[in-house]
C-alpha positions as CSV (number, residue, x, y, z in Angstrom):
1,X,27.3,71.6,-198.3
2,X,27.7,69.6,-201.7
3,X,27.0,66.5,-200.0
4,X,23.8,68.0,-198.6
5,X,22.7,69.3,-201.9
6,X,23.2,65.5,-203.5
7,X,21.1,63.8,-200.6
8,X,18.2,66.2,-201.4
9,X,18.9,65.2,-205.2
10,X,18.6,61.7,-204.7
11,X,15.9,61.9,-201.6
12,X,13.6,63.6,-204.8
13,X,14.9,61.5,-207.7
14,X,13.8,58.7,-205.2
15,X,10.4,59.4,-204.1
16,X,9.6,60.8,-207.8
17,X,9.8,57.3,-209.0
18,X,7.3,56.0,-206.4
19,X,3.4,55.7,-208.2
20,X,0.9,57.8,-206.7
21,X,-1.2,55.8,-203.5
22,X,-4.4,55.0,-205.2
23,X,-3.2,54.4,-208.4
24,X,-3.2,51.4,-210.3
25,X,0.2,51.2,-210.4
26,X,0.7,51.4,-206.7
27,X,-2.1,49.1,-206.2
28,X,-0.3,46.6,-208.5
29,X,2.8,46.8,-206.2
30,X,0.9,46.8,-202.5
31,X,-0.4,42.9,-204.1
32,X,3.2,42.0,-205.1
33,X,4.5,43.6,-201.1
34,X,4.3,40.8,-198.7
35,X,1.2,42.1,-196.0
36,X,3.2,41.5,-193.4
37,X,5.6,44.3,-194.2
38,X,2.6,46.7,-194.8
39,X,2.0,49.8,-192.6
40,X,-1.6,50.4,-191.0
41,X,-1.5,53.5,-193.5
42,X,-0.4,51.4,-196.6
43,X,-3.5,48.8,-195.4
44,X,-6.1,51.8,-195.1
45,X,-5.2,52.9,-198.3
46,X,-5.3,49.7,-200.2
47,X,-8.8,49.3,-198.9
48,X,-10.1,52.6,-199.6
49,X,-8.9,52.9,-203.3
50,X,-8.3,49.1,-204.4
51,X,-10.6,47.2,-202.7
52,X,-13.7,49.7,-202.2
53,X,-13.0,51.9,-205.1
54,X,-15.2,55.0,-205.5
55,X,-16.4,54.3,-208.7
């Protein structure tokens, strides 16, 4: 049970440290990742927030 309890610790200390997808932050990170090790969902949302940005 403890060890369960630290995995869940460290799964959200992990993932809280991640920037937001959209932000320009993660942006700044999908340019440094090579492409080739993209997702189709990581590619979509480059696209729709830092290459065609609303604004």
């Amino acid at each position: 049970m403890k060890k369960l309890g630290l995995l869940l610790a460290c799964c959200a200390f992990l993932t809280a440290c991640a920037p937001e997808v959209g932000s320009k932050e993660w942006c700044e990170d999908m340019k440094e990742k090579p492409k080739g090790d993209w997702s189709a969902n990581e590619a979509a949302d480059f696209a729709k927030h830092c290459v065609l940005p609303k604004d």
